[in-house]
N, CA, C and O atoms as CSV, one atom per row, in Angstrom:
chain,resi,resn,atom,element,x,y,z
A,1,UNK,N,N,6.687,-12.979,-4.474
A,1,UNK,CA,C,6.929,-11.588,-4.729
A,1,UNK,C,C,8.193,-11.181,-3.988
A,1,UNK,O,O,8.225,-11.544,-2.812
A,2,UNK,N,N,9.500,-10.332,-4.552
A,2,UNK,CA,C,10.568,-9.725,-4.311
A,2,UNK,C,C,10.102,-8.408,-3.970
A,2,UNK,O,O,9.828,-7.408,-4.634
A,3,UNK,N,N,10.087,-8.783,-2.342
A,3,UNK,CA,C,9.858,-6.917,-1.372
A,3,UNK,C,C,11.854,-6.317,-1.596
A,3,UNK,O,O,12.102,-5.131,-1.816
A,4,UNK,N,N,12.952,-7.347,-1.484
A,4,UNK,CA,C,14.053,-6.373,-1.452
A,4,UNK,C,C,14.376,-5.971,-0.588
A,4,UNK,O,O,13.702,-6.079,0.437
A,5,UNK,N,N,15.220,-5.508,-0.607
A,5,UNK,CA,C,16.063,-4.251,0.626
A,5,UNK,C,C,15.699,-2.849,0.792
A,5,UNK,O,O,16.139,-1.995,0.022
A,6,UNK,N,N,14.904,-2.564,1.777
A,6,UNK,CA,C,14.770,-0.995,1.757
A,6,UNK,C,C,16.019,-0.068,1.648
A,6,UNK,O,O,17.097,-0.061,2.241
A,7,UNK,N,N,15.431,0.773,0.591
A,7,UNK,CA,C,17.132,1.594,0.323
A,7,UNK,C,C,17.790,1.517,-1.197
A,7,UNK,O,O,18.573,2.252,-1.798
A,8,UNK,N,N,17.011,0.110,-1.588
A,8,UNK,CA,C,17.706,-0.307,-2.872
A,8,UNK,C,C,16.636,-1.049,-3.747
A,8,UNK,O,O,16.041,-2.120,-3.620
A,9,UNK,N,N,16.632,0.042,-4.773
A,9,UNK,CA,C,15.732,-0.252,-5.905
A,9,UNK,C,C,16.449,-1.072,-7.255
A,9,UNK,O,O,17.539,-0.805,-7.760
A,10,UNK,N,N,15.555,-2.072,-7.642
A,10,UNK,CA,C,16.185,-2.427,-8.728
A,10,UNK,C,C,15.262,-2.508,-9.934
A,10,UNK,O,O,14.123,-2.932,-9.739
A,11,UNK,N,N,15.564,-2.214,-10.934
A,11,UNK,CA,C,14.298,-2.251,-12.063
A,11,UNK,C,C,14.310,-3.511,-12.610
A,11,UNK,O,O,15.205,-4.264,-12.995
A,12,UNK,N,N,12.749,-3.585,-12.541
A,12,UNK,CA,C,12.025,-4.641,-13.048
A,12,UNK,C,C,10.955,-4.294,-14.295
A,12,UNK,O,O,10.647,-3.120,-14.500
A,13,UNK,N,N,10.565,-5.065,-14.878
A,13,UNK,CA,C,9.879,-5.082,-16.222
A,13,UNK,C,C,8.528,-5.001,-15.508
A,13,UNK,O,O,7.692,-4.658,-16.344
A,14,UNK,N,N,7.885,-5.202,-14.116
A,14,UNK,CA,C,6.470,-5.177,-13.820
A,14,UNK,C,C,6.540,-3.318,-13.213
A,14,UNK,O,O,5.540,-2.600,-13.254
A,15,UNK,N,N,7.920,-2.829,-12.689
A,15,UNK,CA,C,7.352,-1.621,-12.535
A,15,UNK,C,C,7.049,-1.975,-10.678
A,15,UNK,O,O,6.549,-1.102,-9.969
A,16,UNK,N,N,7.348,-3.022,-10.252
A,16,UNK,CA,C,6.861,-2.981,-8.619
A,16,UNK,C,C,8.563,-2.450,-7.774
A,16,UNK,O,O,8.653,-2.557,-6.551
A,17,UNK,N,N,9.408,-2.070,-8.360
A,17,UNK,CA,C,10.462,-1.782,-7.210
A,17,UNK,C,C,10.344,-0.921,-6.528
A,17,UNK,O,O,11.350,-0.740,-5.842
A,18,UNK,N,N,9.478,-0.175,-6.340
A,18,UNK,CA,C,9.022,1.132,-5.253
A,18,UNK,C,C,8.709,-0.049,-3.677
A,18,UNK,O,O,8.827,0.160,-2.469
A,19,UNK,N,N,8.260,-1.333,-4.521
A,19,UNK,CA,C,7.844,-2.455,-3.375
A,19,UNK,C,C,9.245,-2.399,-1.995
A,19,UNK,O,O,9.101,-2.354,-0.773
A,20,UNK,N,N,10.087,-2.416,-2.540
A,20,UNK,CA,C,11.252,-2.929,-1.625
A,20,UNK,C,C,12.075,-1.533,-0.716
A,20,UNK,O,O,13.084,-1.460,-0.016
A,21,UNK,N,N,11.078,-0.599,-1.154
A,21,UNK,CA,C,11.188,1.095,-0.096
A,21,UNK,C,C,9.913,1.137,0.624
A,21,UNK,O,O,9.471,2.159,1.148
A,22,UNK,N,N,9.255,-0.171,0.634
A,22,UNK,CA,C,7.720,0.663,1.139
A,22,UNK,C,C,8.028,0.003,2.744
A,22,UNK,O,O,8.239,-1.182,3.004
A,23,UNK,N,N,7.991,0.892,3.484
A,23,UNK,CA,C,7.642,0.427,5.384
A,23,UNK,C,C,6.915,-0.579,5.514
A,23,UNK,O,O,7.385,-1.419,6.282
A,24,UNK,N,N,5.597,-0.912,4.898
A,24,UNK,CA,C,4.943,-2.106,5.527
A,24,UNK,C,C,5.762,-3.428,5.283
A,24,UNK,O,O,5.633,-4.284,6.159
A,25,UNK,N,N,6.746,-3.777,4.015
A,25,UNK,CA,C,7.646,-4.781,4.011
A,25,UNK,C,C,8.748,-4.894,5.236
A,25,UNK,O,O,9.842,-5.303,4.849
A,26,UNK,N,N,8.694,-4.731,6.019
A,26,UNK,CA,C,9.912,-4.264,6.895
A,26,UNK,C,C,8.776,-4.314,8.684
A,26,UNK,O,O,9.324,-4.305,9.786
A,27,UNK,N,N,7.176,-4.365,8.487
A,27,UNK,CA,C,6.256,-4.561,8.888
A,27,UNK,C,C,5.126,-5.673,9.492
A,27,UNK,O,O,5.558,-6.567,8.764
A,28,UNK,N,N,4.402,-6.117,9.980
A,28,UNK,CA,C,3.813,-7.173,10.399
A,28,UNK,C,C,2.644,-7.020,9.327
A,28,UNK,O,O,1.932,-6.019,9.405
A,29,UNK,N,N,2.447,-7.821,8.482
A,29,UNK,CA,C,1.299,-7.540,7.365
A,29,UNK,C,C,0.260,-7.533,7.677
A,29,UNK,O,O,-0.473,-6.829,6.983
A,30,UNK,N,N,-0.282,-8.155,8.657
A,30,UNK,CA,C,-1.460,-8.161,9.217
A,30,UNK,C,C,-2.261,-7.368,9.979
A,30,UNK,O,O,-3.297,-7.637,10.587
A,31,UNK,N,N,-1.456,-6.042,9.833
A,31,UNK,CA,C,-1.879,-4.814,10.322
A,31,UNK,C,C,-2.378,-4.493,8.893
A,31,UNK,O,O,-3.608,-4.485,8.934
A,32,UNK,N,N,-2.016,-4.278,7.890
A,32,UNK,CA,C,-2.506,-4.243,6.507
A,32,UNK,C,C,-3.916,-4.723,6.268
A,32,UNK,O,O,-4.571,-3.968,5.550
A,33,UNK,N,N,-4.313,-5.415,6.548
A,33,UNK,CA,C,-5.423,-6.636,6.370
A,33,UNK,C,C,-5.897,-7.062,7.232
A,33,UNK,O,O,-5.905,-8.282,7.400
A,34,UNK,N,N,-6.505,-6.148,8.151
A,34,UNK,CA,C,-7.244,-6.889,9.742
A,34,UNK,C,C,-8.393,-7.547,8.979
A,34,UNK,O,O,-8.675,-7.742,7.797
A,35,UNK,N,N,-9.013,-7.843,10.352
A,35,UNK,CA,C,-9.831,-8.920,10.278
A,35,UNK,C,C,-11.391,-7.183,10.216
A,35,UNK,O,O,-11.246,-5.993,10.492
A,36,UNK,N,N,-12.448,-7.856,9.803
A,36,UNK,CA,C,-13.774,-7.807,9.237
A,36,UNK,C,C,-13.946,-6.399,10.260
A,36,UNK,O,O,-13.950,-6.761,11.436
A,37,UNK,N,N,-14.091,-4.848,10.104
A,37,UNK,CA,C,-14.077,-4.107,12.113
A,37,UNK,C,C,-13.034,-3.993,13.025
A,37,UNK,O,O,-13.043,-3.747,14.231
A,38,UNK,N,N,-11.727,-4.316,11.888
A,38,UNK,CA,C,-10.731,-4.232,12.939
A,38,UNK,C,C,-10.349,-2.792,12.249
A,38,UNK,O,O,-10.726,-2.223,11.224
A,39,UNK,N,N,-9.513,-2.504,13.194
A,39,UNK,CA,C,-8.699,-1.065,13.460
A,39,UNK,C,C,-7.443,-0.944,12.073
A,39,UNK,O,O,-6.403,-1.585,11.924
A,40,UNK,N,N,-7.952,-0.045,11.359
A,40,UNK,CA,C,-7.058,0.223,10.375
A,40,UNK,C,C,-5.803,1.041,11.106
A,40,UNK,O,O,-4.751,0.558,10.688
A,41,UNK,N,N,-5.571,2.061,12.008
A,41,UNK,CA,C,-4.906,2.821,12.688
A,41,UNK,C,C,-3.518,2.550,12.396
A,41,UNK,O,O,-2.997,3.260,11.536
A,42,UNK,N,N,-2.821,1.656,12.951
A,42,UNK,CA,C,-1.361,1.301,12.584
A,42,UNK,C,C,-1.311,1.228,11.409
A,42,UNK,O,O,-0.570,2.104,10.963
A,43,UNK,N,N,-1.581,0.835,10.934
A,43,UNK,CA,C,-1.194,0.537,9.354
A,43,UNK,C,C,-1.100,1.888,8.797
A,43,UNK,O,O,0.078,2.166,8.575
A,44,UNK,N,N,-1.817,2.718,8.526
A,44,UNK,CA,C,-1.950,3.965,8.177
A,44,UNK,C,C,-1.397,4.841,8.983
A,44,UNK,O,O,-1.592,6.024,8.704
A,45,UNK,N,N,-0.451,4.468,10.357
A,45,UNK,CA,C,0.511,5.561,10.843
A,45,UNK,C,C,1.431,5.022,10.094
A,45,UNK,O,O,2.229,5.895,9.754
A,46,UNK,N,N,1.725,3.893,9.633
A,46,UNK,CA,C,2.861,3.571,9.333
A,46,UNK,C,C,2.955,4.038,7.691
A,46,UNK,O,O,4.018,4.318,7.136
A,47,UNK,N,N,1.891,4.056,7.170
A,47,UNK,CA,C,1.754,4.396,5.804
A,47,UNK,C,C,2.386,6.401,5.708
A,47,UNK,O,O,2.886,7.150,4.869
A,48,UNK,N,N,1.996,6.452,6.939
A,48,UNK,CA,C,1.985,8.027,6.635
A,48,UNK,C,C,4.031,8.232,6.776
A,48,UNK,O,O,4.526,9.355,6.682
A,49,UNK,N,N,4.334,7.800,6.852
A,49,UNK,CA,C,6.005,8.346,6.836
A,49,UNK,C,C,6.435,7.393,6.038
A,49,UNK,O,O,7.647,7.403,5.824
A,50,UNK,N,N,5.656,6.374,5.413
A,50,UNK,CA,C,6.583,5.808,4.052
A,50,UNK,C,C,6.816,6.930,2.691
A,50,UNK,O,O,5.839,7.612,2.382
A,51,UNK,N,N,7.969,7.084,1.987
A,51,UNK,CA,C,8.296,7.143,0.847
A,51,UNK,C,C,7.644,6.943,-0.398
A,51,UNK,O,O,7.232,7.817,-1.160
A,52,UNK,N,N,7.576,5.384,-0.569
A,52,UNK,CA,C,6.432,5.324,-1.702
A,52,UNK,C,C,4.725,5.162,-1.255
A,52,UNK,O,O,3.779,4.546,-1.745
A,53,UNK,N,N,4.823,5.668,-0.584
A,53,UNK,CA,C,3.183,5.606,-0.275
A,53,UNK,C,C,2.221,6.299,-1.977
A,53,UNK,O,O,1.270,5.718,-2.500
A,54,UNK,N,N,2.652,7.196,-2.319
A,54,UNK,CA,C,1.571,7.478,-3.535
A,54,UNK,C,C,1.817,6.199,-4.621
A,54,UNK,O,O,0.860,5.580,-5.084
A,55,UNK,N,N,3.165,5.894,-4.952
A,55,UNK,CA,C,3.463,4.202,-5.837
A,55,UNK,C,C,2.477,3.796,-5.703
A,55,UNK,O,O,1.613,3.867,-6.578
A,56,UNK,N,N,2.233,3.014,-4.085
A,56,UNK,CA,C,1.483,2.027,-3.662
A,56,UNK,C,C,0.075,2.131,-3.673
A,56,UNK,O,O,-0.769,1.285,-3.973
A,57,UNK,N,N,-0.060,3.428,-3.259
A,57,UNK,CA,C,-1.608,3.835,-3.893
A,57,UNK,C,C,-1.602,3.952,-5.715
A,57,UNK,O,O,-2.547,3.459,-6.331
A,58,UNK,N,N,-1.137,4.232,-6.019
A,58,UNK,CA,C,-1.222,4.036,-7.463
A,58,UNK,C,C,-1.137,2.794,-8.231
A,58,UNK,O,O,-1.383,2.661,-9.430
A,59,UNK,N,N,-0.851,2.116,-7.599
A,59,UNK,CA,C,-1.000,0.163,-8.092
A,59,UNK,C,C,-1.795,-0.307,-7.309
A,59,UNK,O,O,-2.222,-1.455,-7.429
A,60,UNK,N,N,-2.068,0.328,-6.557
A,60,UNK,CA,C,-3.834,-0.599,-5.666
A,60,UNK,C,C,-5.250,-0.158,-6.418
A,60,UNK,O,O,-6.245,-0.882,-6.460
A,61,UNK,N,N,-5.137,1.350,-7.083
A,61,UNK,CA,C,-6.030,1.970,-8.025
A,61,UNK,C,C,-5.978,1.121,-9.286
A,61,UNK,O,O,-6.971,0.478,-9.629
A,62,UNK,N,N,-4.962,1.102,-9.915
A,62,UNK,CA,C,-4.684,0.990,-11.321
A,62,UNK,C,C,-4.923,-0.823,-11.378
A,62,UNK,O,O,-4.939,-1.512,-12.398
A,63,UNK,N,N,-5.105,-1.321,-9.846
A,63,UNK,CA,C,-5.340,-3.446,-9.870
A,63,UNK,C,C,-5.888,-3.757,-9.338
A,63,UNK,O,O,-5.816,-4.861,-8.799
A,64,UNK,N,N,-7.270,-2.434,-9.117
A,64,UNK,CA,C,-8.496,-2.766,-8.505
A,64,UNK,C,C,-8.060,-3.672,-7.244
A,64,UNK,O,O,-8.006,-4.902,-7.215
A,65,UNK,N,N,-7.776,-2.808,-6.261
A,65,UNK,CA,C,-7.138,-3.968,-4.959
A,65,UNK,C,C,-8.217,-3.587,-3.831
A,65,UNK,O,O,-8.561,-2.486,-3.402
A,66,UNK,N,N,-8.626,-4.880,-3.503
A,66,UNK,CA,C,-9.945,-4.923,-3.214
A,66,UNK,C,C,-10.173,-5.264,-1.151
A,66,UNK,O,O,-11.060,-5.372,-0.304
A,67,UNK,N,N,-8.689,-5.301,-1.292
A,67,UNK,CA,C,-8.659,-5.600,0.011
A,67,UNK,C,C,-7.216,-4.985,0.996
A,67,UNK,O,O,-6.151,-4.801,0.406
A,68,UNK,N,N,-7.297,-4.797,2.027
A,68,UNK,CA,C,-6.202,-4.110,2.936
A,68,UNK,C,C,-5.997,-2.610,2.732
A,68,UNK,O,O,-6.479,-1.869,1.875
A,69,UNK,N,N,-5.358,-2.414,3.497
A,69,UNK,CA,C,-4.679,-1.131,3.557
A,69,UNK,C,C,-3.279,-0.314,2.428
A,69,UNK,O,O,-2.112,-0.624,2.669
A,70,UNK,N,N,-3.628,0.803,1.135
A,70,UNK,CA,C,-2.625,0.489,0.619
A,70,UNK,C,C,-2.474,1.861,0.247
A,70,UNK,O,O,-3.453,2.599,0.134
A,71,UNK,N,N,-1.259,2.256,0.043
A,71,UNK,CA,C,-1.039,4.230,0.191
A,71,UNK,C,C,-1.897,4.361,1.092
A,71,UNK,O,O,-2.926,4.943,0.750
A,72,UNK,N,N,-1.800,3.910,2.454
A,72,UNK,CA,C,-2.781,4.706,3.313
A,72,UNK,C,C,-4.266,4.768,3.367
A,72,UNK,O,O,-4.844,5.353,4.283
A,73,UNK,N,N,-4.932,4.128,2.327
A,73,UNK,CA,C,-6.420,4.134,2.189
A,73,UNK,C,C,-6.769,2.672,2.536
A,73,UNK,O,O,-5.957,1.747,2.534
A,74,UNK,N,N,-8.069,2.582,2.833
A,74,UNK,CA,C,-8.636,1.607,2.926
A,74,UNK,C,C,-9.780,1.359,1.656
A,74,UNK,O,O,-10.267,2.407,1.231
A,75,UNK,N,N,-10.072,0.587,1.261
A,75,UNK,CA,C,-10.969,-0.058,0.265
A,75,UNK,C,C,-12.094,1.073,-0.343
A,75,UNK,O,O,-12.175,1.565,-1.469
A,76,UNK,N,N,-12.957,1.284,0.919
A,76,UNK,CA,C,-13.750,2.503,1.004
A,76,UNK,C,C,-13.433,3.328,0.762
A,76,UNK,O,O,-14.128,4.166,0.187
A,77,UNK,N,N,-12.153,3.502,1.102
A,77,UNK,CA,C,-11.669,5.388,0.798
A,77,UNK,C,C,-11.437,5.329,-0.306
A,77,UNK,O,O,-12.042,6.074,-1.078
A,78,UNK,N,N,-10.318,4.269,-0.854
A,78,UNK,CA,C,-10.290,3.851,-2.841
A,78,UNK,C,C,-11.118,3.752,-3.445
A,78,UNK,O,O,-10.930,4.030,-4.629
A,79,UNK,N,N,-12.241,3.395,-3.114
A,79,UNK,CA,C,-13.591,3.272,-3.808
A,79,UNK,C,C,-14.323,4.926,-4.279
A,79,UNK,O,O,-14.827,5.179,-5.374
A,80,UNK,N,N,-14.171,6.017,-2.933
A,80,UNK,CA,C,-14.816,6.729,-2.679
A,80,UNK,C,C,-13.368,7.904,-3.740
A,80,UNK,O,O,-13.641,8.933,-4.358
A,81,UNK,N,N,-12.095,7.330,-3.623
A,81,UNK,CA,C,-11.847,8.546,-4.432
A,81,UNK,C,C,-12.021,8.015,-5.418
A,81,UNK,O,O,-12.484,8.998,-5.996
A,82,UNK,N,N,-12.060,6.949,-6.446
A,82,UNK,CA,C,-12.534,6.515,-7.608
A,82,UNK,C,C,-13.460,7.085,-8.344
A,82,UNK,O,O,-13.544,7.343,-9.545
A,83,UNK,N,N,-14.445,7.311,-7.027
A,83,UNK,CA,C,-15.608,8.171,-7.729
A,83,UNK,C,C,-15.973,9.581,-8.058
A,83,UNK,O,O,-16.878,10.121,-8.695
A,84,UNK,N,N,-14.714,10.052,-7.244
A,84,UNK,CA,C,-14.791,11.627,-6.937
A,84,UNK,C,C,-13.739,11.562,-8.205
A,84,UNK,O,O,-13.652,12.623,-8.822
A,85,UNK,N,N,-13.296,10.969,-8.465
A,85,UNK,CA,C,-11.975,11.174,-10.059
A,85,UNK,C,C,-13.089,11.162,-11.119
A,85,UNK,O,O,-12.996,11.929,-12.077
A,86,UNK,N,N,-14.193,10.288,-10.991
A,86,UNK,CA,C,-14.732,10.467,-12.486
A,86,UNK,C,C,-15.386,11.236,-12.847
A,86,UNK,O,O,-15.724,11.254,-14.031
């Protein structure tokens, strides 16, 4: 996968170049994806002053993403607005 240069979008036919503005690329991923009870906290400060944060929540909704931290939510919280949308 092409994360890119933050700053510089290029269009692609999948629609992911919001990828290469998002903060967590530029990030330690594994704040994204702790382990089983670990601390979502960083990840989601860092989510909160990214740019494409709604993108990224909007392709973790729309590809059933079942794991990590993404627009700022965690699994549960995607799950839980999923349900409050229908």
């Amino acid at each position: 996968m092409f994360l890119g240069t933050p700053g510089i979008r290029r269009d692609d036919e999948e629609g992911l170049s919001w990828q290469s503005d998002a903060l967590c690329a530029q990030t330690d991923p594994e704040a994204f994806f702790p382990e089983k009870g670990g601390s979502t906290r960083e990840a989601k400060r860092i989510c909160e002053g990214c740019e494409v944060r709604s993108e990224c929540l909007e392709y973790a909704l729309e590809n059933d993403e079942r794991f990590g931290i993404w627009g700022g939510l965690s699994e549960r919280e995607r799950r839980k607005l999923r349900r409050e949308a229908i």
